[in-house]
C-alpha positions, 0 to 999 in steps of 0.5 A: 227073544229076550225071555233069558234075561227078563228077570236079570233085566227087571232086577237092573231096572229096579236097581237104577231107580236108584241112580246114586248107587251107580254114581258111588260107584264111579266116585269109587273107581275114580279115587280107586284109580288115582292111586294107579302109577302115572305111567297106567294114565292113559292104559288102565287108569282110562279104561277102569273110569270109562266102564265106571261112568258107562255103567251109570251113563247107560244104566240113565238112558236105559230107564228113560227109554219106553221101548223094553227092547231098549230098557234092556239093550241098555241094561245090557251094555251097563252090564257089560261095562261092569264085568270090565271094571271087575276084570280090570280091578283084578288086573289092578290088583296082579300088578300090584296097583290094589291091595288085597283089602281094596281089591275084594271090597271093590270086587264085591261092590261090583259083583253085588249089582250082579 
């Protein structure tokens, strides 16, 4: 029942061996959005460093379970919490909140754990 994502999820799976990455990550996100207007404190600012953390959380408790199902209902939340920081990135970026710079470099970040 998971043979569409079998390959996606041993490319993640080999990819958090390296957990640093996804810690860098979320160094990333959190100097990213410091720089958000105060009044984003508790909406986006929040929202953007919750998927951050949860991509590397998740991408942790994954890799230790020994049950592939759950290797790859793991992966799969990570994921998920990656496409958030992708769309909200974007969001950052309509309002004004990133430079155009800023937010490709970021978006390609993400996008490149893909």
């Amino acid at each position: 029942k998971y043979s569409l994502s079998s390959l996606y999820v041993v490319f993640w799976i080999s990819k958090a061996g390296n957990l640093s990455a996804f810690i860098e990550l979320v160094k990333d996100i959190y100097k990213l959005s410091s720089s958000f207007p105060s009044d984003e404190k508790y909406a986006l600012v929040q929202q953007i460093n919750k998927a951050a953390v949860l991509v590397a959380s998740n991408i942790a408790e994954g890799t230790s379970r020994n049950r592939y199902q759950e290797k790859i209902h793991f992966i799969d939340i990570s994921y998920s919490s990656l496409m958030e920081i992708v769309c909200q990135t974007e969001i950052a970026f309509e309002f004004g909140y990133l430079k155009k710079d800023v937010f490709e470099n970021t978006s390609k970040k993400a996008k490149n754990y893909r």
